[in-house]
N, C-alpha and C positions, 0 to 999 in steps of 0.2 A: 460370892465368887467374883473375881476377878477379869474382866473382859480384855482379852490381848495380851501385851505386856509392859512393863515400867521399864523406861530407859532410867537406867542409872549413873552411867558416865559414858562419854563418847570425847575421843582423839581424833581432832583435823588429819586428813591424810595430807600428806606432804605430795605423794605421787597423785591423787585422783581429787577432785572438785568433789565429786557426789558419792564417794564411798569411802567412808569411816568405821575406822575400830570403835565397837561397845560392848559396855557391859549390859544386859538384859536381865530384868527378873522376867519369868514364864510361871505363875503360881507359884513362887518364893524359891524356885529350882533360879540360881545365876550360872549363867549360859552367856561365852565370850561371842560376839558375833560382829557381821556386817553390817551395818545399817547405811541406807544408801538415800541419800537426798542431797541439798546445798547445807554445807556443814553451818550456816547461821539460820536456816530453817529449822532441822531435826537436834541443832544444839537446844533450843526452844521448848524441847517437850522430855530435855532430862527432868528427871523427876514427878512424872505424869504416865498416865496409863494409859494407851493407844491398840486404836485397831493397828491390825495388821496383815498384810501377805508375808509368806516366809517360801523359801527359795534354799536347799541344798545344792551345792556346787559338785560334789560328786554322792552318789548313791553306792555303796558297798555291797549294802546286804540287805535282805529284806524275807521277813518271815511271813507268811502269808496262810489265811483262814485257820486263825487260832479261835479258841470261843470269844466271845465278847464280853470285855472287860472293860466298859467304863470308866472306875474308876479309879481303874491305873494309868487314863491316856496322860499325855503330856507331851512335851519338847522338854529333853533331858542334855546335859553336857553330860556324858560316863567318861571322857575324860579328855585333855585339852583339846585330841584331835578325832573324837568321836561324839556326835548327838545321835539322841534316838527319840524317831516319834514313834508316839505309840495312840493309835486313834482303832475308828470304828469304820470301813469302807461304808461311806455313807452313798454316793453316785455313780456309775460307771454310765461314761458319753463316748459312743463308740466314734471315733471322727471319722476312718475307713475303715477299710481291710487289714493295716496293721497297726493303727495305732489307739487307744483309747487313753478317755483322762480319766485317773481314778479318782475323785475327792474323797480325801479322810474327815474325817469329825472328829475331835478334840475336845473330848466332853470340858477336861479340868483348863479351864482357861477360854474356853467356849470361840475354838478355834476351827478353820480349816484348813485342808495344807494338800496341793491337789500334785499328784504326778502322773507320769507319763508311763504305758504300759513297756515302752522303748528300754524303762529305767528297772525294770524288773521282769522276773524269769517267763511269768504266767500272770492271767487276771486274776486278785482274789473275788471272791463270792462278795456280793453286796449284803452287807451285816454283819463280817466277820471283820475279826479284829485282825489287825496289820503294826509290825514293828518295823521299821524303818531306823536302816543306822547308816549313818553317811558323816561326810566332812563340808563343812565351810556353810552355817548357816548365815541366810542372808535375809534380813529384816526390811520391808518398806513399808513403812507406815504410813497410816491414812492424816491428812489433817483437815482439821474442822474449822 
């Protein structure tokens, strides 16, 4: 199994220093995204497999406490302007009175991908599975 994802190609942005168009493998699923760092840094690791944080720009939709399904999770493209994660509510940290962090688990790619209860209707239950469909992921990878 695969740890993260492989940059596969990235485009200098003209407009921003540290945000660039890529392409992404996530478990052999190609997914167009953001990857954010100094474009002669994160050019450096096309072709390599990297930890990572991921970041959706907006949240749409979210389905909450289905059974848990493992090994369906992932970071999908369903199509150029929709991704979907699909994980396992692995932590809920309550910060106050309205907000909690949910962390997902991402069995396939052995990932996590943590949001905001702000970003959805209600908390799901910790263990159940969570589909998340949103626009504009954004990729920031670790380096070693």
């Amino acid at each position: 199994m695969n740890m993260g994802v492989v940059i596969k190609h990235i485009d200098a942005s003209n407009e921003y220093e540290d945000r660039h168009s890529a392409t992404i493998l996530h478990q052999d699923h190609r997914i167009n995204a953001v990857i954010f760092g100094p474009f002669t840094r994160v050019s450096s690791l096309v072709g390599t497999s990297v930890t990572a944080e991921y970041e959706l720009t907006k949240i749409a939709s979210a389905e909450l406490d289905l059974p848990a399904q493992d090994e369906a999770s992932g970071i999908f493209e369903e199509t150029p302007d929709t991704i979907l994660i699909d994980g396992t509510v692995h932590l809920l940290t309550h910060v106050d009175d309205h907000m909690t962090c949910i962390d997902i688990y991402i069995q396939n790619g052995a990932d996590f991908f943590a949001i905001s209860s702000d970003d959805i209707e209600r908390i799901p239950k910790t263990g159940s599975r969570i589909r998340i469909r949103g626009r504009g992921l954004v990729v920031y990878p670790t380096y070693t």
